[in-house]
N, C-alpha and C positions, 0 to 999 in steps of 0.2 A: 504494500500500500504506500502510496506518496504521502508522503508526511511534511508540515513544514514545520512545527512549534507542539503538537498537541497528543504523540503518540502515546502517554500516559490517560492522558484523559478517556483516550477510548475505551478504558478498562478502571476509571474512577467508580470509587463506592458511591451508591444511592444516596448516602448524606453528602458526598462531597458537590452536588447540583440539584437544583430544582427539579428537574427535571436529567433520569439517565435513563439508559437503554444498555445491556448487556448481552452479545450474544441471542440478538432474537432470530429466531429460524423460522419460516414460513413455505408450509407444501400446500400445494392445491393437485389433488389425483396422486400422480408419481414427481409431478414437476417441485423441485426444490427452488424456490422461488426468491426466500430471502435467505441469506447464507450468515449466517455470526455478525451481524451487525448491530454494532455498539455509537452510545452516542452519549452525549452531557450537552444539555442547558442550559443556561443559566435563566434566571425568572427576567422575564421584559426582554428577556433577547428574542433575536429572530433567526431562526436556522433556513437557509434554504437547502433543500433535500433534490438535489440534482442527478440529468443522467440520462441517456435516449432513451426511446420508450422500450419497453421491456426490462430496463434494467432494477424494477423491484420497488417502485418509488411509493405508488400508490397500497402495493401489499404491504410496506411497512408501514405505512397511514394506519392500513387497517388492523395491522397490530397493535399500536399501538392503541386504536379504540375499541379493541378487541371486539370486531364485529364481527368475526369469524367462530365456527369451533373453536375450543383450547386446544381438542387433540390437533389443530393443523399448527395450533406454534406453540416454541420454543424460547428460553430466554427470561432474562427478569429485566422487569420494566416498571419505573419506582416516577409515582407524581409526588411532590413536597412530602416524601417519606412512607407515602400510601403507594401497596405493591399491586400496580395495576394488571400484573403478568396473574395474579389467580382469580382475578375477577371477569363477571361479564361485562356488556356494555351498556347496561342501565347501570350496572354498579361505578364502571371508568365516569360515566358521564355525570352522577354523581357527588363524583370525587373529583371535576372540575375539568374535564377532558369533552370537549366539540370539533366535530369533526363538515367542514361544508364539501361536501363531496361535490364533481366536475358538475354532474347536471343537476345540483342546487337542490334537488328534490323540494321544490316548492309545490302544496299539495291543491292542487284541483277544487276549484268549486268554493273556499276560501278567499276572503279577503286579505290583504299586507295586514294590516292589525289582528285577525283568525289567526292568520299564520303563525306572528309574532307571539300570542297571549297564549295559542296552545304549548309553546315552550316552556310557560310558566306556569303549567297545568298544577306539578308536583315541585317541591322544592328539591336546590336551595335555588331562590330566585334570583336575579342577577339584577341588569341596569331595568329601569321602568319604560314604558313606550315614550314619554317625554325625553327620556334620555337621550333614545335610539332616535326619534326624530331630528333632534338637534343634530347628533352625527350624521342624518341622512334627510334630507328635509323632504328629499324630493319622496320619501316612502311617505315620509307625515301629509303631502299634498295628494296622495296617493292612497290615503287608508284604505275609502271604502272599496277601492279598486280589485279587480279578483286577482292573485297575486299570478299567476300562469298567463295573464294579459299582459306582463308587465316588459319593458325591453330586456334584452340580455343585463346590460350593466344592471339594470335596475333590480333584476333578480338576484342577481349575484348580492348587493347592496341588502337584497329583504336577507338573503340568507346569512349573510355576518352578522345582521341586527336580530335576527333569532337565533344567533348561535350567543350573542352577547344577554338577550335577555333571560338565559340561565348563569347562573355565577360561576362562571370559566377558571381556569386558571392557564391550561391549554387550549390555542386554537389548529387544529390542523385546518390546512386550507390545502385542497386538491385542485388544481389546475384554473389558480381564482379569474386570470386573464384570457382565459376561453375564448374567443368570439367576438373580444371585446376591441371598441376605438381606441385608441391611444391617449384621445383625453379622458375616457374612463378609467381605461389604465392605469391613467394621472391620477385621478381620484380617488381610487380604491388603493392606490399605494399612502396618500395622504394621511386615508382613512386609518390603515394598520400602524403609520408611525404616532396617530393619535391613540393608538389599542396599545403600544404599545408604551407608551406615557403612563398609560395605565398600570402596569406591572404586567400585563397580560402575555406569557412567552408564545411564541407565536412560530412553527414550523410550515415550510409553505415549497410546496411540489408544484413545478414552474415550469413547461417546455422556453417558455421565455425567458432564458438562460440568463440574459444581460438584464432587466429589468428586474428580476427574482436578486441576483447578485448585486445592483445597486439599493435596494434593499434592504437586506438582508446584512446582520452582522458577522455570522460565520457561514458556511457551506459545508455540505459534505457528498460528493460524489460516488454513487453507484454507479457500476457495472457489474453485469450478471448477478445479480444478487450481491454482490461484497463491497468494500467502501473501499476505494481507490484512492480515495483525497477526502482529508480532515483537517479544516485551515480557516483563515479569515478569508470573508469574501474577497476582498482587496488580493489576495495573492491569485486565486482564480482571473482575476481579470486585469490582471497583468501578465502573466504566466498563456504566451499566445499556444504554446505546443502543449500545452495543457486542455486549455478550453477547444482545439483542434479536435485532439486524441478520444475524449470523451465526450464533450459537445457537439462537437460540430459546429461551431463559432468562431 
């Protein structure tokens, strides 16, 4: 694995970060999918979880929100001292773990505020809908609206703000720039450095390699399943034969 500063940390104890990951292994059928990938975050940081498609990005999302069986993974995976590797994922979720998957699963027939309020069904509850409007106003101009009407960015926008109206502590975000303009882009990147103000740590799985990396305060690159590169962003995008090799950038 390339390393530039941090090849200790891949193997740090659960109290030495907010958030770690040890050796997590993920199968689907025969395919080995996530291989021994280890990781440490710090709280308020933002990790970008980089790597061509196929290289395990989204299946370690979903370990970590343990949406899966347990028989398909491996590994310990520890939020603010809570072992999220034995639990399910009403239990991760919780314990402060959201996950906004690629197609947002904004649900049908619901309004942006339905949407938003059924998050806050069961505790522990998080920001209030005045909150989430002030972060997104154009949702608050938007309540009564059916949230599956809504544009791409805008969806993406209802989905942060239900992911936030549970009391988070993790957000994963899966592929948040999807489809989106570039001043959406703009926007929703804004958005996370203001989620991020908040203490809120934040892992985020990005085909948009350069915008995930400016970003983002550390990265860590996949291939085939394993971590290739564990570093600050800043060295990924300087490092041309780097971001070649494994990006394609």
């Amino acid at each position: 694995m390339l390393d530039t500063q941090s090849e200790n940390k891949n193997v740090a104890s659960h109290a030495a970060a907010y958030f770690s990951a040890h050796e997590i292994q993920a199968y689907y059928g025969e395919s080995y999918i996530v291989q021994n990938v280890s990781m440490t975050v710090h709280e308020g940081e933002i990790l970008a979880l980089l790597g061509r498609n196929g290289a395990g990005k989204t299946s370690t999302l979903r370990a970590i929100a343990r949406l899966d069986s347990p028989a398909l993974h491996h590994g310990e995976i520890w939020l603010d001292h809570n072992p999220l590797h034995s639990m399910r994922a009403y239990q991760a979720s919780q314990c402060g773990v959201a996950l906004v998957p690629e197609d947002r699963r904004i649900i049908q027939g619901l309004t942006v505020e339905e949407n938003i309020k059924l998050a806050q069904i069961e505790k522990p509850i998080g920001w209030s809908l005045e909150r989430i409007y002030e972060l997104f106003p154009r949702l608050g101009e938007r309540r009564k609206q059916e949230g599956t009407t809504l544009s791409g960015g805008e969806q993406q926008m209802l989905a942060i703000g239900r992911a936030l109206a549970r009391d988070i502590k993790l957000l994963l975000l899966d592929e948040p720039y999807e489809g989106l303009a570039p001043v959406i882009v703009h926007e929703i990147e804004k958005t996370l450095h203001l989620i991020r103000e908040q203490g809120i740590t934040t892992i985020i799985v990005e085909q948009n390699a350069v915008a995930a990396l400016n970003l983002a305060d550390r990265a860590i690159i996949l291939d085939t399943g394993q971590v290739v590169f564990d570093g600050t962003a800043k060295a990924i995008l300087e490092n041309e034969d780097l971001r070649h090799e494994y990006l394609a950038i």
